[in-house]
C-alpha positions as CSV (number, residue, x, y, z in Angstrom):
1,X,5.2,3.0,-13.9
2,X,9.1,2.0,-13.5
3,X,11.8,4.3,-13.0
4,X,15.3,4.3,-14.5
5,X,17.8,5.4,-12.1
6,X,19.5,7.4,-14.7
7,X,22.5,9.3,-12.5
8,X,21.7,13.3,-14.5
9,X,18.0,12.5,-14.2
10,X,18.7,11.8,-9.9
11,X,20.9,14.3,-9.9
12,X,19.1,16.8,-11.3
13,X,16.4,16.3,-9.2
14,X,18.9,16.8,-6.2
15,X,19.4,20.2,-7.6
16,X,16.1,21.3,-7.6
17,X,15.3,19.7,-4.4
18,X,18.5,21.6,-2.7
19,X,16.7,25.1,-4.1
20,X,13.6,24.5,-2.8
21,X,14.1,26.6,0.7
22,X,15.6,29.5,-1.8
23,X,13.4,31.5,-4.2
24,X,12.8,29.0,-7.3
25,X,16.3,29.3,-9.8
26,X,17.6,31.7,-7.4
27,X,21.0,30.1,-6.8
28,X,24.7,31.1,-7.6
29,X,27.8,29.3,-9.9
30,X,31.1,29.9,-10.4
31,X,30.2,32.3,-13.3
32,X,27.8,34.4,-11.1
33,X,23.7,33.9,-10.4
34,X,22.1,32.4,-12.9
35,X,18.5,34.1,-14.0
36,X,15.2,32.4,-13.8
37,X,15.3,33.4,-18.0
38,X,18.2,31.5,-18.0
39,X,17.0,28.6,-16.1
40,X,13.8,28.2,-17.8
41,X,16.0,28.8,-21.7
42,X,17.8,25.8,-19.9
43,X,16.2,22.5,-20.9
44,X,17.6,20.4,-18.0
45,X,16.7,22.4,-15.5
46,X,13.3,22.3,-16.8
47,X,12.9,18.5,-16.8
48,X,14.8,18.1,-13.2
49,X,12.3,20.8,-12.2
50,X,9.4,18.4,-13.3
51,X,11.8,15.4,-11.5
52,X,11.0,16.9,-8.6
53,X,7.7,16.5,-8.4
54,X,8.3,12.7,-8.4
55,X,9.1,13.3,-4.5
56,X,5.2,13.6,-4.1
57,X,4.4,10.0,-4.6
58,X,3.6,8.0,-1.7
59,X,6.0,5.2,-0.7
60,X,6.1,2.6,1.6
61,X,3.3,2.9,4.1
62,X,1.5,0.4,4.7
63,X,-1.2,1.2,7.5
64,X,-1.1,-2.1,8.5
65,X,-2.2,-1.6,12.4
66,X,-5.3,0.6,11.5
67,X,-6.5,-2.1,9.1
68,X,-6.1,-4.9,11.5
69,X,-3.8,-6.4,9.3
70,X,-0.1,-6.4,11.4
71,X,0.6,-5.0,14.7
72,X,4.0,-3.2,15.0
73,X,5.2,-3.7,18.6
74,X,8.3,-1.6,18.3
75,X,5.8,1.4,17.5
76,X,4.6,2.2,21.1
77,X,4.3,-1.1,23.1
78,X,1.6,-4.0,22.7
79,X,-0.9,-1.6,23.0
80,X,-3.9,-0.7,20.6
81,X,-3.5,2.3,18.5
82,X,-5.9,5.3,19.3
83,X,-7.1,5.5,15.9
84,X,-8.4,1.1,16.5
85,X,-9.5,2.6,19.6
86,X,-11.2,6.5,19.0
87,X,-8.9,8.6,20.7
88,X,-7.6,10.5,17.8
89,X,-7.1,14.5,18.3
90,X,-6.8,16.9,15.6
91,X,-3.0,17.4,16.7
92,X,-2.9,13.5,16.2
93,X,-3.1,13.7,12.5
94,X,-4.7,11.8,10.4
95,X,-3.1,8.6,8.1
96,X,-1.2,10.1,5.0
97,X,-2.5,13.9,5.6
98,X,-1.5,15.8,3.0
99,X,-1.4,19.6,3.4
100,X,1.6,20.4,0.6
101,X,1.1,23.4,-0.8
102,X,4.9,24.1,-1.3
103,X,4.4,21.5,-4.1
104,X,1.2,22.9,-5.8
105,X,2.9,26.4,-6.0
106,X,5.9,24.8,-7.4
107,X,3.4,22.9,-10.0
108,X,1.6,26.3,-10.3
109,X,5.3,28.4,-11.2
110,X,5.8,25.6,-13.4
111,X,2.5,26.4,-15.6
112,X,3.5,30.2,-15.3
113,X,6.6,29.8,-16.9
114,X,6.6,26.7,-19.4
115,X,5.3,28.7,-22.8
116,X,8.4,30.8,-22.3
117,X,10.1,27.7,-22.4
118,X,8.7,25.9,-25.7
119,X,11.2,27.5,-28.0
120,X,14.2,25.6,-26.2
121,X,12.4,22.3,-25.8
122,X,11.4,19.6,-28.6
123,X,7.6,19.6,-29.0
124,X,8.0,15.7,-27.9
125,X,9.5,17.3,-24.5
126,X,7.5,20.3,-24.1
127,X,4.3,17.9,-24.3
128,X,5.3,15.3,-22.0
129,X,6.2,18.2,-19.3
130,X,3.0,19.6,-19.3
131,X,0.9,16.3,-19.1
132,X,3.7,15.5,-16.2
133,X,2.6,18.7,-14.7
134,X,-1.0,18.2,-14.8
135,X,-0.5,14.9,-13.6
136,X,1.1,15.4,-10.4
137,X,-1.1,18.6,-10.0
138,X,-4.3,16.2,-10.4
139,X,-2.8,13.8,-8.1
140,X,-1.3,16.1,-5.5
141,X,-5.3,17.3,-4.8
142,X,-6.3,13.6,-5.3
143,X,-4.3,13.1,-2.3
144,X,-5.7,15.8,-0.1
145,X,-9.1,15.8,-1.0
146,X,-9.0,11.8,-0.5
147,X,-8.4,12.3,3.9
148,X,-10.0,15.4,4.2
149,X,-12.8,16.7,1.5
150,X,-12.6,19.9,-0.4
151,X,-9.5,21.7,-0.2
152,X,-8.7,25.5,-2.0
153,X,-8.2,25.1,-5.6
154,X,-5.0,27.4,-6.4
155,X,-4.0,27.4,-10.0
156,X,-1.6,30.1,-9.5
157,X,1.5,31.5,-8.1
158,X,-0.1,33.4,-5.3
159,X,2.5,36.5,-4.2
160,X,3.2,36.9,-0.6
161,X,2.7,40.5,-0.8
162,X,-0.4,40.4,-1.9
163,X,-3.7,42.1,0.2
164,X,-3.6,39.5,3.0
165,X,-7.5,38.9,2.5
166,X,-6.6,37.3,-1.8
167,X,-4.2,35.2,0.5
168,X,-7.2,33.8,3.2
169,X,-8.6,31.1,0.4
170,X,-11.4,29.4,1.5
171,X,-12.0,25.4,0.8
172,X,-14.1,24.4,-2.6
173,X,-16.4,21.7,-2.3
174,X,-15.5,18.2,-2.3
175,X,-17.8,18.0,-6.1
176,X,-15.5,21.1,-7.1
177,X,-12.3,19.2,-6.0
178,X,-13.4,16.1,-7.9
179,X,-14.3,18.0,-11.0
180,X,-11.1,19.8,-10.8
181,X,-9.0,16.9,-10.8
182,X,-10.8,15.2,-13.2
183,X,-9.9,17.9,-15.9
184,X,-6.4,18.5,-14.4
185,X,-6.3,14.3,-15.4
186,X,-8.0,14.8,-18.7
187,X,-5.1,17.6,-19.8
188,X,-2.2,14.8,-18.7
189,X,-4.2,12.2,-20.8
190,X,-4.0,14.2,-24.1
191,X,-0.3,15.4,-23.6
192,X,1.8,11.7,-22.3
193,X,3.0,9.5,-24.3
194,X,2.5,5.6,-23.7
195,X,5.9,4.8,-23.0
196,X,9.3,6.6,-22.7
197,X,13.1,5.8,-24.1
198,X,15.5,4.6,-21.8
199,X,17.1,7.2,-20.6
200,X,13.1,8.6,-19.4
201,X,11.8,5.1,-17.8
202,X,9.9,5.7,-15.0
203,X,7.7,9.0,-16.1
204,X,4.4,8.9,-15.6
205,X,2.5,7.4,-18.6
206,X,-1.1,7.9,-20.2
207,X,-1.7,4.5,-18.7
208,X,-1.0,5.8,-15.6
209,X,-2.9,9.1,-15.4
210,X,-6.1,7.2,-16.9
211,X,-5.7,4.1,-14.2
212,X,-5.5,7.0,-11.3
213,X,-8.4,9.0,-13.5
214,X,-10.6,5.7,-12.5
215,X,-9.3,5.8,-9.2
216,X,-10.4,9.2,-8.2
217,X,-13.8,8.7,-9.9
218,X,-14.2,5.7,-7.9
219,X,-13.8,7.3,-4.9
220,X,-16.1,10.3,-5.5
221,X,-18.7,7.7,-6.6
222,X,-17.7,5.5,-3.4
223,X,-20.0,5.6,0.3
224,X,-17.6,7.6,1.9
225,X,-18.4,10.6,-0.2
226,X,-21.5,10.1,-1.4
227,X,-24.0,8.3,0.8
228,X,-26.9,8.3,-1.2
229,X,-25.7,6.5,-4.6
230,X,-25.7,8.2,-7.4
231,X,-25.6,6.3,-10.5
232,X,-24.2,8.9,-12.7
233,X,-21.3,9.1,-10.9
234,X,-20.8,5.2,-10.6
235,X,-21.0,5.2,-14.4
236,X,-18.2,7.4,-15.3
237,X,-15.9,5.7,-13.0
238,X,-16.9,2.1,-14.4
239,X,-16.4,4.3,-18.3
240,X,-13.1,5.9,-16.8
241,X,-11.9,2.2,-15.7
242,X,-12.7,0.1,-18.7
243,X,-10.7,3.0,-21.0
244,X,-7.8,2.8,-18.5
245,X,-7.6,-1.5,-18.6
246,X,-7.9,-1.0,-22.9
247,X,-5.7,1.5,-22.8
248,X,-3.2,-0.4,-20.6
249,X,-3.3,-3.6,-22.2
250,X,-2.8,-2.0,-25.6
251,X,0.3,0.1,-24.5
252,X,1.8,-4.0,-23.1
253,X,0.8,-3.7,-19.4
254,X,-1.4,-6.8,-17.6
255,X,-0.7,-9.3,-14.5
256,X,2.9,-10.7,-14.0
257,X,3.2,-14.2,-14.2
258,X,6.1,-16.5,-13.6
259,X,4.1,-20.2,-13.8
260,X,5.3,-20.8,-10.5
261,X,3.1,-20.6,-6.9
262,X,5.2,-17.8,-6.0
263,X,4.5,-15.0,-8.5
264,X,3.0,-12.9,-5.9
265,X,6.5,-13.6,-4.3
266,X,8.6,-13.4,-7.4
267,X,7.4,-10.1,-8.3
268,X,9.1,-7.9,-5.9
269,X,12.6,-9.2,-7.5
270,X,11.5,-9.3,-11.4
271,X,11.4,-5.5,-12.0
272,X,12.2,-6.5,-15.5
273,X,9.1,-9.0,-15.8
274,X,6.9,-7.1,-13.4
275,X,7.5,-3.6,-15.0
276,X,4.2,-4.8,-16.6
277,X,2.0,-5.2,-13.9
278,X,3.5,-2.2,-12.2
279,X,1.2,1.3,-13.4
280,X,2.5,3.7,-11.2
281,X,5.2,2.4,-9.0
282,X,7.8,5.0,-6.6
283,X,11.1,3.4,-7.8
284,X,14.0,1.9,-5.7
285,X,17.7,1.4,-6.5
286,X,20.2,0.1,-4.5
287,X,22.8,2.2,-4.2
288,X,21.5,5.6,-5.1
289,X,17.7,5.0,-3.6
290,X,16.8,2.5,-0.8
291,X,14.7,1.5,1.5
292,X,15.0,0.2,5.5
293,X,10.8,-0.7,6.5
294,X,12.6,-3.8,6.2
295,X,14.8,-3.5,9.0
296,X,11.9,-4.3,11.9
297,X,9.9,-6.3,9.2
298,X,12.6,-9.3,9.6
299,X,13.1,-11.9,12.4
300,X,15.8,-9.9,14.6
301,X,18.5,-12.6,13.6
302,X,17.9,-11.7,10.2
303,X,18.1,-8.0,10.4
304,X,20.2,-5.5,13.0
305,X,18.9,-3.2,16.1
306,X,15.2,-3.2,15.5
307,X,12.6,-5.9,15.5
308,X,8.5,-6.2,16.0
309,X,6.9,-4.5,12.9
310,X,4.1,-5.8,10.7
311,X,3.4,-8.9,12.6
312,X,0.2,-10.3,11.0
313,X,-2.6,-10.6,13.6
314,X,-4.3,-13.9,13.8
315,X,-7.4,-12.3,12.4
316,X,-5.4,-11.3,9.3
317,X,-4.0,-14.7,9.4
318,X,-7.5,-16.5,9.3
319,X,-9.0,-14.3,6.5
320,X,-7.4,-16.0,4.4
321,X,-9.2,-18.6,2.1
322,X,-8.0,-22.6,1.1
323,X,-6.1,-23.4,-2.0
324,X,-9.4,-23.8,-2.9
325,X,-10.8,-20.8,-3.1
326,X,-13.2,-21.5,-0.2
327,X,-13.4,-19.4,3.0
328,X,-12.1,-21.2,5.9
329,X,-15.4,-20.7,7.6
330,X,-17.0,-23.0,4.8
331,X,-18.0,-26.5,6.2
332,X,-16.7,-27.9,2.6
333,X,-13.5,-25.6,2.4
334,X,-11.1,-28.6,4.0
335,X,-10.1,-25.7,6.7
336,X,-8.7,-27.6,10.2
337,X,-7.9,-25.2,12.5
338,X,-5.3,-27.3,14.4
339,X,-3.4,-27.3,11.1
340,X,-4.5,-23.7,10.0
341,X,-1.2,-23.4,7.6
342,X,-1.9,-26.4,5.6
343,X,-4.0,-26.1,1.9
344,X,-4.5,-22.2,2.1
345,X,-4.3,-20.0,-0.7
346,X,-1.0,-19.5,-1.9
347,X,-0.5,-16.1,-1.7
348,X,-0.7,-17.2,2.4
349,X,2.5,-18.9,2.0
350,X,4.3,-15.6,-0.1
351,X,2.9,-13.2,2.9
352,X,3.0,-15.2,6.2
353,X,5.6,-16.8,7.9
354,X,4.0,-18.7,10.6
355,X,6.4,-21.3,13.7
356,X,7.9,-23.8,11.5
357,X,7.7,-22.4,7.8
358,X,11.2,-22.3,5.8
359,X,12.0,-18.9,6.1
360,X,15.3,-19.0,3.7
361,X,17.8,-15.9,3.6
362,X,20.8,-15.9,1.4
363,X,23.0,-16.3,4.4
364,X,21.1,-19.2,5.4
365,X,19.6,-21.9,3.4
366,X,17.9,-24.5,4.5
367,X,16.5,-22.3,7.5
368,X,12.9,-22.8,9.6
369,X,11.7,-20.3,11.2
370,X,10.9,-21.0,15.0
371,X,8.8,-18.8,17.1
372,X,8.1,-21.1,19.6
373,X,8.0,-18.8,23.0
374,X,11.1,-19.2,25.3
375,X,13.1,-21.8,22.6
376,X,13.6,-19.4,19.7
377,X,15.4,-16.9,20.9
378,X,15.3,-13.6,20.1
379,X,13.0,-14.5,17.0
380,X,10.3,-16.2,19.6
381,X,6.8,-14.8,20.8
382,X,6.9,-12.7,23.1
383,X,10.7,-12.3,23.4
384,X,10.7,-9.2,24.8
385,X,7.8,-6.5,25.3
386,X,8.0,-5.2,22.0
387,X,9.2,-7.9,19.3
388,X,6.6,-10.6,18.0
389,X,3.5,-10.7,20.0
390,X,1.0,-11.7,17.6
391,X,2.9,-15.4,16.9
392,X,3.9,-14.3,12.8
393,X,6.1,-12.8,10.7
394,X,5.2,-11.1,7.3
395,X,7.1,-12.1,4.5
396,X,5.6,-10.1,2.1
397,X,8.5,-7.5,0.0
398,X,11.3,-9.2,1.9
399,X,14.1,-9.6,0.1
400,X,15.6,-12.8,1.3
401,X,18.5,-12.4,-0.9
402,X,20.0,-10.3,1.3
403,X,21.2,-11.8,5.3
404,X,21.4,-10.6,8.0
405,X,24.3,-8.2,7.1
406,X,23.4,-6.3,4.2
407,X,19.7,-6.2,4.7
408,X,19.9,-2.3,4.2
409,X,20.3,-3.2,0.1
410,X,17.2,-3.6,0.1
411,X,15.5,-1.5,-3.1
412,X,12.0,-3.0,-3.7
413,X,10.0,-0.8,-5.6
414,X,6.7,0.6,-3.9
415,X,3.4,-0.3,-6.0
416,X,1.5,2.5,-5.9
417,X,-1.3,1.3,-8.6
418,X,-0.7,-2.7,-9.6
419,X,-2.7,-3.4,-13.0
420,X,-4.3,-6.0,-10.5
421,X,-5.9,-3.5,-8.8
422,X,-7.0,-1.7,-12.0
423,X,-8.8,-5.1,-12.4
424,X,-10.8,-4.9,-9.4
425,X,-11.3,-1.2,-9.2
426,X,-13.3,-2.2,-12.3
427,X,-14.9,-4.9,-11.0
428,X,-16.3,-3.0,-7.9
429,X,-17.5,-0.6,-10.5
430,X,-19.0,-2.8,-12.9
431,X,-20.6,-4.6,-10.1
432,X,-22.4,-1.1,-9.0
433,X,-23.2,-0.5,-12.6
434,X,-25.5,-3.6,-13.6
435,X,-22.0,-5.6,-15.0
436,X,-21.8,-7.9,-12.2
437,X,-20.6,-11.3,-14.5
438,X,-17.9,-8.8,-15.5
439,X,-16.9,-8.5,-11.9
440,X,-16.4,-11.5,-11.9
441,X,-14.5,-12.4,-14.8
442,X,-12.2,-9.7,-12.9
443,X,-11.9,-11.6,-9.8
444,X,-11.8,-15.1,-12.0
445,X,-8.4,-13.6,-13.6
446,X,-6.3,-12.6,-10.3
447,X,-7.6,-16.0,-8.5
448,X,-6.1,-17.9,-11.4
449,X,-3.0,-16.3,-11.3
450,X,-2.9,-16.7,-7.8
451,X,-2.6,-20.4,-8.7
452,X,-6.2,-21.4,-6.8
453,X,-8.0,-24.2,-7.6
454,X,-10.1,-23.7,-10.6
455,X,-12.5,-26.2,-9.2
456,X,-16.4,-25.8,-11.3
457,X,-15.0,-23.4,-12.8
458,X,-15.9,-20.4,-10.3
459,X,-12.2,-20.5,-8.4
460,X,-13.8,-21.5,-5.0
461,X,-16.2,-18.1,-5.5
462,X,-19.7,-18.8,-4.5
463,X,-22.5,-19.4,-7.3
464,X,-24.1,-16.1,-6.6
465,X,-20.8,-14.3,-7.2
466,X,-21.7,-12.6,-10.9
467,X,-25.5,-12.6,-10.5
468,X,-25.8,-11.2,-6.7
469,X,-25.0,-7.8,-6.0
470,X,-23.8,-8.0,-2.5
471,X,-22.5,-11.3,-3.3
472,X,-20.5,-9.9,-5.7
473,X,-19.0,-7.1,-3.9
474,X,-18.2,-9.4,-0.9
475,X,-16.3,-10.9,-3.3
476,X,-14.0,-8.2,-4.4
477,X,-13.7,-6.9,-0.9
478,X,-12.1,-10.1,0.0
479,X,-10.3,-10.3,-3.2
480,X,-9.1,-6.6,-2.5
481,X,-7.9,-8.2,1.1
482,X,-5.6,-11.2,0.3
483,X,-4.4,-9.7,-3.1
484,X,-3.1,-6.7,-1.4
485,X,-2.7,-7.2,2.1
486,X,0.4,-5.7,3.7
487,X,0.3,-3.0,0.5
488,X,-1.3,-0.4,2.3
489,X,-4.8,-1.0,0.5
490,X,-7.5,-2.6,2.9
491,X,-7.9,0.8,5.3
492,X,-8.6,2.9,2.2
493,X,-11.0,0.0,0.7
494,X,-12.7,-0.1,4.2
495,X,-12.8,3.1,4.7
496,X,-14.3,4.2,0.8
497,X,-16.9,1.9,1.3
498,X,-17.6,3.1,5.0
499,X,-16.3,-0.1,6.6
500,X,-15.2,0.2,9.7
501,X,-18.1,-1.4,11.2
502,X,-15.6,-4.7,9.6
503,X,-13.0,-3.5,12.1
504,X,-15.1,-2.6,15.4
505,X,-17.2,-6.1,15.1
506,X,-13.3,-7.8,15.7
507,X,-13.6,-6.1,19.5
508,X,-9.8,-6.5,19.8
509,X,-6.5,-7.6,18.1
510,X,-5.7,-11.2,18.8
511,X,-2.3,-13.2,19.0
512,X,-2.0,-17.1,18.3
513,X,1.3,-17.5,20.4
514,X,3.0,-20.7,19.5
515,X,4.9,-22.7,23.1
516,X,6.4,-25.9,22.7
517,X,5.3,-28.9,23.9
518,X,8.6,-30.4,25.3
519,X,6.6,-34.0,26.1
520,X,5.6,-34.6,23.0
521,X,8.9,-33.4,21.5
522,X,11.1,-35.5,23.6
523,X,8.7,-39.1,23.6
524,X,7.2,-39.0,20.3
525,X,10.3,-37.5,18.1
526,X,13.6,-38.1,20.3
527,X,14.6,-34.5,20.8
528,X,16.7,-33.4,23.7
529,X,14.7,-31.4,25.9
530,X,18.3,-31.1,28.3
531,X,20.1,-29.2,25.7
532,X,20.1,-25.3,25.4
533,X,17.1,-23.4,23.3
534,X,19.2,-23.1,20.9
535,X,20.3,-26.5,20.3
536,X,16.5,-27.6,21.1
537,X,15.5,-25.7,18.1
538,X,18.4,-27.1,15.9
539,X,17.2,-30.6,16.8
540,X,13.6,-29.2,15.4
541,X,15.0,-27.7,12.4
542,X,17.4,-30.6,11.7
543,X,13.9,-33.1,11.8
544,X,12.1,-30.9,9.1
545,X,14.9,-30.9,6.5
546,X,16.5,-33.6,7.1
547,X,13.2,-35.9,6.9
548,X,12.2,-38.0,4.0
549,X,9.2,-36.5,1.4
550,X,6.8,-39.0,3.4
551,X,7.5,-37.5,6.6
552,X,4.3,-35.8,8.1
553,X,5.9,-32.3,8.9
554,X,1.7,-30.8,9.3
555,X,1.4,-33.7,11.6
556,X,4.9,-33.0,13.1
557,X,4.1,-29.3,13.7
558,X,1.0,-30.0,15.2
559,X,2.3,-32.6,17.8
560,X,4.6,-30.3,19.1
561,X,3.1,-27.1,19.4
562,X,0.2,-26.0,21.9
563,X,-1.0,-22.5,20.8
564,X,-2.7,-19.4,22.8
565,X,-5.0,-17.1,21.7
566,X,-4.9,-13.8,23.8
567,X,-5.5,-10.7,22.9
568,X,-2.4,-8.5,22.1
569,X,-3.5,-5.0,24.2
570,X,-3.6,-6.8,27.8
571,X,-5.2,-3.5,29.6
572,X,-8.8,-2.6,30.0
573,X,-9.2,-0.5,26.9
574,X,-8.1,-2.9,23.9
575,X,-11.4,-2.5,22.4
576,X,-11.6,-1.7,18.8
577,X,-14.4,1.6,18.5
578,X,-13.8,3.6,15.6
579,X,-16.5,6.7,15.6
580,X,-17.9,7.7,12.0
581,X,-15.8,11.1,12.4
582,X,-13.0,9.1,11.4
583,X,-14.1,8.7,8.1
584,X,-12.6,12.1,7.4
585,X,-9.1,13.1,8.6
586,X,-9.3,16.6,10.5
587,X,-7.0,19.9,9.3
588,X,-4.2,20.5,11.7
589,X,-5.5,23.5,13.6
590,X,-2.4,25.3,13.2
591,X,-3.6,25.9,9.8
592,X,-6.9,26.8,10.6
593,X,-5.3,29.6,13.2
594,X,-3.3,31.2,10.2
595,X,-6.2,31.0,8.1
596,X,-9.1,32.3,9.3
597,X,-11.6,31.0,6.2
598,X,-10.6,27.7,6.7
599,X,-13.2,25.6,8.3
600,X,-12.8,22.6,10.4
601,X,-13.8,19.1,8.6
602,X,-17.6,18.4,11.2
603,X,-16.6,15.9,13.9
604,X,-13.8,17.4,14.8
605,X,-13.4,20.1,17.0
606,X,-16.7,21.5,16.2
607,X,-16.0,22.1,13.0
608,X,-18.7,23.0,10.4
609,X,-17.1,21.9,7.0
610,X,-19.2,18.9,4.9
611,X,-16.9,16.8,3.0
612,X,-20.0,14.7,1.6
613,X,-21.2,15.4,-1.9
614,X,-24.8,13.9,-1.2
């Protein structure tokens, strides 16, 4: 999904979000209150009031210290979470807890009032409302139910006046929630159109609601929620995905490509071209809607006043495989771990910047990008408690067409759903279902775009990829990691397929700190080890792009740099224990306290609630 920044549409929604403390409509104009008849006989009120609920949609977080993938220094220090490290609370929360009812009784006064409305609205309107409504009403309890189980189904406008014991709901099953949202998903499906005119871009499609359909299917069917399989279950997800992929690629929509090694790169600028990979997107627009999680993403001289987030670890660093295909742990993969940067996959090269990558930005072209400890400033390891300690930048939705002044431009759109991961939802549910050569074909299509090495034939996958089960989901586990690190996927992915046993086996977070060898530097390649940092790292910069094509910059890089592995927490409880209470987020208590017939999810403050199916 891609959204025009049409200024009535934005400002609309502005309206309605500047009401939403008030009683719904209940606001005044120059010519006196205005009714909720006349707001709902109004029909742009009525679409800004369904604008609103585009606020719902998650954006830009990314998780990336829970999944192992980045540590954010600036966040608390260089040490270990206490999700990594089991010392969560109920007051701690929980990642992306939702508990918004303020949204589902706006979505519930919506359905209470729209058949009043259908007189002043085109049937083409009045449709795509409702489906709208039912989508965000569907995904709204997708949401909660995904962190913590069953919640109360409320379909309608509950009145505060009401017998306080109608107001004490108690939590449906996790089954009932699923079901629910399933036929919440089912109503959208019938009622949205496949596309929208300009002035509409950005609505939430068919496509859409049938790719998030699959989604929530696969995670009822998943581990996490049911235990023992079930292969009903598995089926209707693998059914739910395969309509969603024909529907998608008849409405136009399928994996961006640029024929260049960068497309995993190039699509975070292309809106135009990548509109089609992008299925349900939260939409960006510089001036009226940006965002800053770049700001501490950057090198510090690069950005302003904030530094240290989303480092990549060295683990996340080494999961990924060769250019061809093969995991570096492979005798035959080519892999030299004293030149780990050299012949990996190239979506390495789009996602991490490692000492002595070009690292260009718009207000400085050629640039390298030095971390060596001590020589590069404030960009270097370890520069100061909080800014890079695991030895990497992530380059990954930077937009290096903006320098350091100006960064705050920046208006990359948030994937929410990317048709590649329609492709491997599939393929994890064909694999379960019997279809595992389909899997495959699925994993076989976002390898070749990713420009590996076709090799035999299998993209660097192993021979029983397609005919071995585990095999096979191994595969799209680690297809899931590299295609969508730093996205905000791999904790969900672990965690659906009760996975943290992936992150515990790591015992602890490691850095690969880069320190220059000034010996080998001055002897071998002439530089200046008398001179400032500064102009010690010019030297080094001026040797890489000033060199001829036969110059051995792998060799170069190696020569000069000694590297340390340490771990990145330094105290005496760095080690990485996740408990299997975790797998479900806990209800802040305060809710519980106002509610007496809530119960507690089990694991967490003795609570009694079962968010399994089976």
């Amino acid at each position: 999904m891609k959204i025009k920044f049409n200024k009535s549409l934005v400002l609309l929604g502005l309206i309605v979000l500047s009401m939403s403390c008030k009683k719904v409509f209940d606001v005044n104009h120059p010519g006196g209150p205005i009714t909720p008849e006349q707001e709902w006989g109004n029909p742009d009120f009525i679409k800004g009031y369904v604008t609103n609920f585009y606020n719902t949609l998650p954006s830009w977080n990314r998780n990336e210290e829970i999944s192992a993938e980045a540590f954010s220094g600036g966040s608390g220090g260089n040490a270990l979470n206490f999700f990594l490290t089991g010392k969560y609370t109920t007051q701690t929360g929980y990642p992306d807890r939702v508990w918004d009812w303020s949204s589902v009784r706006s979505i519930n006064n919506f359905f209470a009032n729209i058949d009043k409305s259908k007189s002043v609205l085109s049937a083409t309107d009045y449709q795509s409302l409702k489906g709208q409504a039912y989508f965000f009403r569907a995904y709204l309890y997708y949401r909660m139910v995904k962190v913590l189980g069953g919640v109360p189904i409320i379909t309608t406008v509950q009145d505060p006046t009401a017998d306080i014991n109608t107001l004490l709901v108690k939590r449906n099953s996790s089954l009932e929630c699923f079901e629910f949202i399933n036929k919440q998903l089912d109503s959208a499906i019938n009622l949205l159109p496949v596309s929208y005119d300009a002035d509409n871009t950005g609505r939430v499609t068919k496509g859409a609601a049938m790719a998030v359909k699959g989604e929530a299917l696969l995670l009822k069917a998943s581990p996490l929620f049911c235990k023992t399989p079930n292969a009903g279950y598995w089926n209707d997800a693998y059914s739910a995905l395969a309509s969603a992929k024909t529907e998608l690629d008849a409405d136009g929509f399928g994996l961006y490509t640029d024929n260049t090694l960068k497309t995993n790169e190039n699509m975070w600028y292309d809106k135009a071209g990548a509109a089609k990979e992008m299925i349900l997107s939260l939409r960006y627009h510089y001036p009226e809607k940006t965002n800053g999680f770049q700001q501490g993403q950057r090198p510090l001289t690069e950005t302003s006043g904030a530094a240290g987030s989303c480092d990549p670890t060295w683990e996340m660093v080494k999961e990924y495989p060769m250019k061809n295909g093969m995991d570096i742990s492979d005798p035959n993969s080519g892999y030299d771990p004293t030149e780990f940067w050299k012949n990996r996959d190239p979506r390495f090269y789009t996602a991490i910047v490692y000492n002595g990558a070009r690292y260009d930005f718009a207000d400085i072209t050629p640039r390298v990008q030095w971390i060596f400890n001590g020589i590069a400033g404030d960009d270097a390891y370890k520069a100061t408690a909080n800014y890079n300690i695991t030895g990497f930048y992530c380059r990954k939705g930077i937009d290096t067409t903006l320098g350091a002044v100006g960064w705050n431009h920046q208006a990359f759109d948030w994937p929410i759903i990317r048709y590649a991961e329609v492709l491997l939802n599939l393929a994890e549910a064909a694999n379960e279902t019997g279809h595992s050569g389909e899997a495959k074909n699925y994993i076989i299509q976002i390898r070749k775009r990713a420009h590996i090495d076709i090799g035999s034939g299998n993209y660097g996958l192993a021979a029983s990829v397609g005919t071995d089960y585990q095999s096979t989901l191994n595969a799209v586990m680690k297809e899931r990691e590299i295609e969508f690190a730093f996205e905000g996927k791999r904790f969900w992915d672990l965690r659906r397929r009760r996975m943290f046993s992936v992150l515990n086996s790591l015992g602890t977070l490691h850095a690969y700190g880069p320190y220059l060898n000034k010996a080998v530097a001055s002897t071998q390649y002439g530089v200046d080890i008398t001179q400032s940092n500064s102009a010690i790292a010019f030297q080094l910069s001026n040797i890489i792009v000033t060199s001829p094509a036969s110059f051995d910059r792998d060799g170069f890089l190696k020569a000069i740099t000694k590297y340390v592995y340490e771990p990145i927490d330094l105290s005496s409880t760095n080690q990485i224990q996740i408990p299997d209470s975790y797998y479900f987020g806990p209800i802040d208590p305060q809710y519980i306290l106002q509610n007496k017939n809530l119960q507690q999810n089990q694991g967490w403050d003795n609570g009694s609630f079962n968010p399994v199916i089976q």
